[in-house]
C-alpha positions in Angstrom: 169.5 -27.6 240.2 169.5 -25.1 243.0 168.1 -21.8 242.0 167.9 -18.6 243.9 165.0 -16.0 243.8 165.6 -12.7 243.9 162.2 -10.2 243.9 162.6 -6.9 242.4 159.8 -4.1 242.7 158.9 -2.1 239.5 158.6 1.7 240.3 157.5 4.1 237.3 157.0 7.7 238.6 153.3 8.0 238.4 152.9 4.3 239.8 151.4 6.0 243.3 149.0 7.4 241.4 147.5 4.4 240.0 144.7 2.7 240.7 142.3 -0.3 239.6 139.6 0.1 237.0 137.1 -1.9 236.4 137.4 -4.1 232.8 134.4 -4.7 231.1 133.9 -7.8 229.0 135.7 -6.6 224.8 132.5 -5.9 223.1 130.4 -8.6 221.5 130.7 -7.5 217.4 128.7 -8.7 214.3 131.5 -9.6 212.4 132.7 -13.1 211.3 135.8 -12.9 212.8 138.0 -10.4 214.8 141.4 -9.7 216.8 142.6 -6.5 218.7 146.4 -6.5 219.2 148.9 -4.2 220.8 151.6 -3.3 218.4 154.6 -3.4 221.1 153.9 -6.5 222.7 151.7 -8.5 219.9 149.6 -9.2 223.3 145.5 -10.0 222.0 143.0 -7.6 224.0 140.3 -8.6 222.4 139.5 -11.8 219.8 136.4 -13.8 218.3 137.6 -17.0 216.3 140.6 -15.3 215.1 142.0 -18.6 213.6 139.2 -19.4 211.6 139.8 -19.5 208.0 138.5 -17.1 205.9 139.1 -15.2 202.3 141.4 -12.0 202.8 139.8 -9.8 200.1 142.2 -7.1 199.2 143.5 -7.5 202.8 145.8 -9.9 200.6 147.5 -6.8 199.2 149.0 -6.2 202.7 151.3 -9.4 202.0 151.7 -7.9 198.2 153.4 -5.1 200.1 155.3 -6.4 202.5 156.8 -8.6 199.6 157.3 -5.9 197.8 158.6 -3.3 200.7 161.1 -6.5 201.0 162.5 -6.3 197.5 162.8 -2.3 198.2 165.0 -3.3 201.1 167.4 -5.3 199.6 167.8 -3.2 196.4 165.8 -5.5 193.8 163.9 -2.5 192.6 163.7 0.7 194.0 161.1 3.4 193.6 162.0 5.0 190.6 161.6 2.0 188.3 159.4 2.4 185.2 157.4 -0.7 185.2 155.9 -2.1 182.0 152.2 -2.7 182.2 151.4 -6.1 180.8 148.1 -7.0 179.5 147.2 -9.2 181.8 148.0 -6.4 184.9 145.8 -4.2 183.1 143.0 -6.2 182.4 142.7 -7.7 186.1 139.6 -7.5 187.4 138.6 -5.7 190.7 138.8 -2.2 191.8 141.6 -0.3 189.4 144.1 2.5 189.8 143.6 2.8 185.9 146.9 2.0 184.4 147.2 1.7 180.9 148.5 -1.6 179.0 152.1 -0.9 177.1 152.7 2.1 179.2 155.4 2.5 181.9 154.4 3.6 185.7 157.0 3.8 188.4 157.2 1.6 191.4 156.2 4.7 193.9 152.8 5.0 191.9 152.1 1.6 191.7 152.6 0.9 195.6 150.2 4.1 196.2 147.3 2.7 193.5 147.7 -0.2 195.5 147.9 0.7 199.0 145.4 3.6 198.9 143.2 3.2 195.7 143.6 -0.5 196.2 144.3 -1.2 192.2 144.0 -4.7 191.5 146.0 -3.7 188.3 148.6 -2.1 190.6 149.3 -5.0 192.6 149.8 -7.4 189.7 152.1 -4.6 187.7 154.4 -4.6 190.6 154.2 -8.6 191.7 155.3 -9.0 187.8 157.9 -6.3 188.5 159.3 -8.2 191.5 159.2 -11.8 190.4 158.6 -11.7 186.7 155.0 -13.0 186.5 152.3 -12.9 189.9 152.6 -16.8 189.9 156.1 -16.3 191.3 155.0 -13.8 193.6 152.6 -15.8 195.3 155.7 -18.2 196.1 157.1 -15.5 197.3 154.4 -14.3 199.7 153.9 -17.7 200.9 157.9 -17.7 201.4 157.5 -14.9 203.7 153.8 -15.4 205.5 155.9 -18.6 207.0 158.9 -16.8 207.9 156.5 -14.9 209.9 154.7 -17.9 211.2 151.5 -17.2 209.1 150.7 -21.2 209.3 147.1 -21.1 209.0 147.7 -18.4 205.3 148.1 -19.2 201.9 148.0 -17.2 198.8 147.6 -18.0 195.3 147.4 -14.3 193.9 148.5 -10.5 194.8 145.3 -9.1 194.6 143.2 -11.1 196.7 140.7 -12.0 193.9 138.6 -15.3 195.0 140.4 -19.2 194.6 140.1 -21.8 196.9 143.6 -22.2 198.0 143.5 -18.8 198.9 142.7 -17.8 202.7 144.1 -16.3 205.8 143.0 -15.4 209.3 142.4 -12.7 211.4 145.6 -13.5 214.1 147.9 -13.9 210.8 147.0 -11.0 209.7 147.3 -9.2 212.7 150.9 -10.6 213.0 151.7 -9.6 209.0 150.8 -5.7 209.8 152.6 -5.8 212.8 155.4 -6.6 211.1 154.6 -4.4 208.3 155.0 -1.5 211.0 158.0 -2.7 212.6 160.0 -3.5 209.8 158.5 -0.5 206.9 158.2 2.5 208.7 159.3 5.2 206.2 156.8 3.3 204.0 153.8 3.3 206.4 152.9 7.1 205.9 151.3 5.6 203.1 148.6 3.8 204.0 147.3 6.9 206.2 146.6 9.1 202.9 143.1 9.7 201.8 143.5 9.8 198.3 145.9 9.3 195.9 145.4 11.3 191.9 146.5 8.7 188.8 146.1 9.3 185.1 143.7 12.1 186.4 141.5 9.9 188.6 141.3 10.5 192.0 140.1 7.9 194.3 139.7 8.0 198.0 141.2 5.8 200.5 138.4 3.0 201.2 138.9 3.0 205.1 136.5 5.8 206.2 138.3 5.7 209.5 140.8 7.7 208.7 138.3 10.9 208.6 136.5 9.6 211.7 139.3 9.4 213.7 142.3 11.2 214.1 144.0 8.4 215.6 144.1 5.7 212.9 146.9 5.8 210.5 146.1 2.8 208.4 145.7 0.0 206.9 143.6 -1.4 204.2 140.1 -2.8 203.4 138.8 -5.5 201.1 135.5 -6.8 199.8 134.3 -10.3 197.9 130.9 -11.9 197.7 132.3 -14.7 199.9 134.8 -13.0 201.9 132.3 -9.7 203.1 133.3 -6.8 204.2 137.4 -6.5 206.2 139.2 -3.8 207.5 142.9 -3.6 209.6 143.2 -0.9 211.3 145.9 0.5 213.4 145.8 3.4 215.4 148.2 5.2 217.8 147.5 6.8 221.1 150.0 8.5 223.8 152.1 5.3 223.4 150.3 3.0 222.8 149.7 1.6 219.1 146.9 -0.9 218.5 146.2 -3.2 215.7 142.5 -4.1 215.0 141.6 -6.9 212.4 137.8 -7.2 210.8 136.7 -9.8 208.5 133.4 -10.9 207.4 131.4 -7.8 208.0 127.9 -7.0 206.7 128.8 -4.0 205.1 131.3 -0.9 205.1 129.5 1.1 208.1 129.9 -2.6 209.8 133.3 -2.9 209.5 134.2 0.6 210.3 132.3 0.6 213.4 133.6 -2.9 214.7 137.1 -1.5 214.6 136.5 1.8 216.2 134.5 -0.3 219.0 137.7 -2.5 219.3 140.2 0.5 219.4 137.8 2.6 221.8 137.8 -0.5 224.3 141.6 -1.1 224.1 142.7 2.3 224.2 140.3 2.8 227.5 140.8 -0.1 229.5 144.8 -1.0 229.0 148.1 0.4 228.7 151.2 -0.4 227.7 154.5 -0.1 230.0 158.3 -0.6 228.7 159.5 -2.4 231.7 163.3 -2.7 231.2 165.3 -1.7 228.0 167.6 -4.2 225.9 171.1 -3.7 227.6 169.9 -2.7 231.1 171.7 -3.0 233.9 168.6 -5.3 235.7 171.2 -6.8 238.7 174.6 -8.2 239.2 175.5 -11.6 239.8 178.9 -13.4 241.0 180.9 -15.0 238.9 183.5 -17.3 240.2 187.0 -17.9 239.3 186.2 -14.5 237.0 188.2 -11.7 236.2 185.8 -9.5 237.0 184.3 -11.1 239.9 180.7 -10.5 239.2 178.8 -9.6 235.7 175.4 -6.8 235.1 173.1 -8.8 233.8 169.8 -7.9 231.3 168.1 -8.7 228.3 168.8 -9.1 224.6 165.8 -6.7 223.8 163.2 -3.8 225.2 160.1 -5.5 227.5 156.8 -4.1 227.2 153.8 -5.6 228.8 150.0 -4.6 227.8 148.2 -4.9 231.3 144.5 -3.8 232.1 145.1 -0.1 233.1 145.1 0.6 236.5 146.7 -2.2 237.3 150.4 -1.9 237.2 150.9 -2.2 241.1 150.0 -5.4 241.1 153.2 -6.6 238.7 155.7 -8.4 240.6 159.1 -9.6 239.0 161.0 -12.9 240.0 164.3 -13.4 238.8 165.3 -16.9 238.4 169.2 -17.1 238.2 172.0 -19.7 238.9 173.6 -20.1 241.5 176.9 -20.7 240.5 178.0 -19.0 237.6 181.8 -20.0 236.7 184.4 -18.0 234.1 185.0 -17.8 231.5 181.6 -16.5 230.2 180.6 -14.8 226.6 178.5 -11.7 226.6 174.9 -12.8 226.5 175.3 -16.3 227.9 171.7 -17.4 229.7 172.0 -17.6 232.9 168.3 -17.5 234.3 164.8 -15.9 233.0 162.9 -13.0 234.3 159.5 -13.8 235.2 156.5 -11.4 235.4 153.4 -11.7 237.4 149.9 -9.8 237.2 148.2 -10.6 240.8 150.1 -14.4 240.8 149.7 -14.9 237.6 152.7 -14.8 235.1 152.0 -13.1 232.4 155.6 -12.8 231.0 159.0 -14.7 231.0 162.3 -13.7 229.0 166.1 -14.9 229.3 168.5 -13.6 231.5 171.7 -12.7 229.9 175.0 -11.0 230.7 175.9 -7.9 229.3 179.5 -8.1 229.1 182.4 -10.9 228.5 184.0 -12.5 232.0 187.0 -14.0 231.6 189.2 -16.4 234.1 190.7 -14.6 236.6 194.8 -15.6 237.7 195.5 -18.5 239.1 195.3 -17.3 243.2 191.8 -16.2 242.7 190.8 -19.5 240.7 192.2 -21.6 243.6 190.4 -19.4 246.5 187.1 -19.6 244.5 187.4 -23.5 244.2 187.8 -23.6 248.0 185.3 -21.2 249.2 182.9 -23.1 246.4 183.9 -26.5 248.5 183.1 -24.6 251.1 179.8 -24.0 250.8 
């Protein structure tokens, strides 16, 4: 097929003002395993054997949640529900939010002993809540962790108590909280408050980075003999939100200070630019035989791209479209891709589309189209 190029040239208003800086090598950390993430882009800053498998810990109760926040979103339970505490929630063992067997606790307190106090208890009272025992839940979670293309995940509880057949890694869970913050976030506010007072016990959240730095908003630690010490993190800057995933630490201060090396070197070394918006008018092509005679084209939704900073005058855009595009056409037919390029290098590609519906034109402007496409 014949293809044309077209090259467009990005222009943001401070782009004259940028300029190079140098990008040190993402710092070498102690942990087991590790992944830094933008939250916009899902691009990887930073990484150290991010798909190995490994025991999540209570990092589990991040999938509890989002299994959970899903049942909240399609009106299974709601927030005010009393939820009965079964035996077996209550005697789970682990860290506790200190329920009490044959009482009732609603499904806002329950989310907030899991989420900040990280209640083992907690997180089986609701998965019984959700799918009538926390055997079902796990089916559930493992429903949804490949839906979001958690391949290399599988859990077997909702607490994240040890079992063989129950493991995870660092880029799935990555992926899980960014969808977590995509998808939950009236929800999210949660998992950025220090304490949280039940049956008069007050516990503190577990992730001390939340007092160290005024960026991070979230997310949750975890702790097992075998799995050592985790923490996900996400913090937001100007912008720019990052996600930072720990696991295998030797200790809390390990994990803590991991993640704020992570988030310190993506924050100061890259940046985050929304390049065109979903429904942008990016250029117009012709359409023959077409009532109209040409169509605005775009894309189906917002590009960002997470580039070192500095370095955004070196992007270069390519737009790969047909030649001959012929009515009738539907709104958002493909019609060509929009390729991105750091210094030569493509770092991004994403369909073409048309924004609106073409239809044929009348008969005398079909025939002159056919000729001057002979023509040609």
């Amino acid at each position: 097929m014949i293809k044309i190029w077209i090259i467009l040239a990005l222009i943001l208003p401070f782009s004259v003002f940028s300029q190079n800086v140098p990008i040190p090598a993402p710092p070498q950390l102690g942990s087991e395993s590790y992944l830094l993430m933008d939250f916009l882009t899902g691009h990887v800053i930073a990484e150290s054997s991010p798909d190995e498998i490994l025991e999540p810990a209570s990092l589990t109760k991040l999938m509890t949640a989002y299994a959970a926040f899903k049942a909240l979103e399609q009106g299974q339970i709601s927030l005010d529900d009393q939820v009965y505490v079964s035996e077996k929630a209550w005697r789970t063992d682990g860290s506790r939010m200190f329920i009490e067997v044959g009482t009732y606790v609603s499904v806002e307190d329950l989310f907030r002993g899991m989420i900040i106090q990280s209640g083992n208890d907690a997180s089986v009272a609701l998965a019984e809540h959700v799918a009538g025992s926390e055997e079902a839940f796990a089916g559930l979670m493992n429903q949804y962790a490949q839906l979001l293309g958690m391949s290399s995940s599988s859990f077997r509880n909702s607490t994240g108590l040890p079992d063989v057949d129950h493991y995870t890694t660092a880029r799935d869970t990555a992926n899980l909280t960014r969808a977590i913050i995509a998808e939950f976030p009236s929800y999210y506010s949660w998992y950025s408050e220090r304490d949280f007072t039940y049956n008069e016990i007050t516990q503190p959240n577990r992730n001390s980075l939340l007092w160290r730095d005024s960026s991070v908003d979230g997310l949750k630690t975890g702790y097992t003999n075998a799995a050592g010490y985790c923490l996900v993190t996400s913090a937001q800057r100007s912008d720019m939100r990052l996600i930072s995933v720990v696991m295998g630490a030797d200790s809390p201060e390990a994990r803590a200070t991991d993640s704020q090396a992570l988030l310190n070197y993506g924050f100061r070394f890259y940046e985050t630019h929304k390049l065109y918006s979903k429904g942008e008018d990016v250029t117009t092509a012709r359409v023959w035989k077409g009532d109209p005679g040409s169509v605005a084209t775009g894309i189906t939704e917002d590009l960002y791209l997470t580039i070192p900073r500095g370095s955004y005058d070196s992007l270069s855009v390519l737009i790969d479209m047909e030649p001959e595009l012929i009515a009738p056409l539907q709104i958002n037919s493909a019609i060509g891709h929009i390729r991105i390029s750091l210094d030569g290098e493509q770092v991004s590609e994403v369909p073409l589309v048309t924004l609106y519906e073409v239809l044929d034109a009348g008969l005398w402007v079909q025939i002159k189209d056919q000729v001057m496409l002979w023509a040609q």
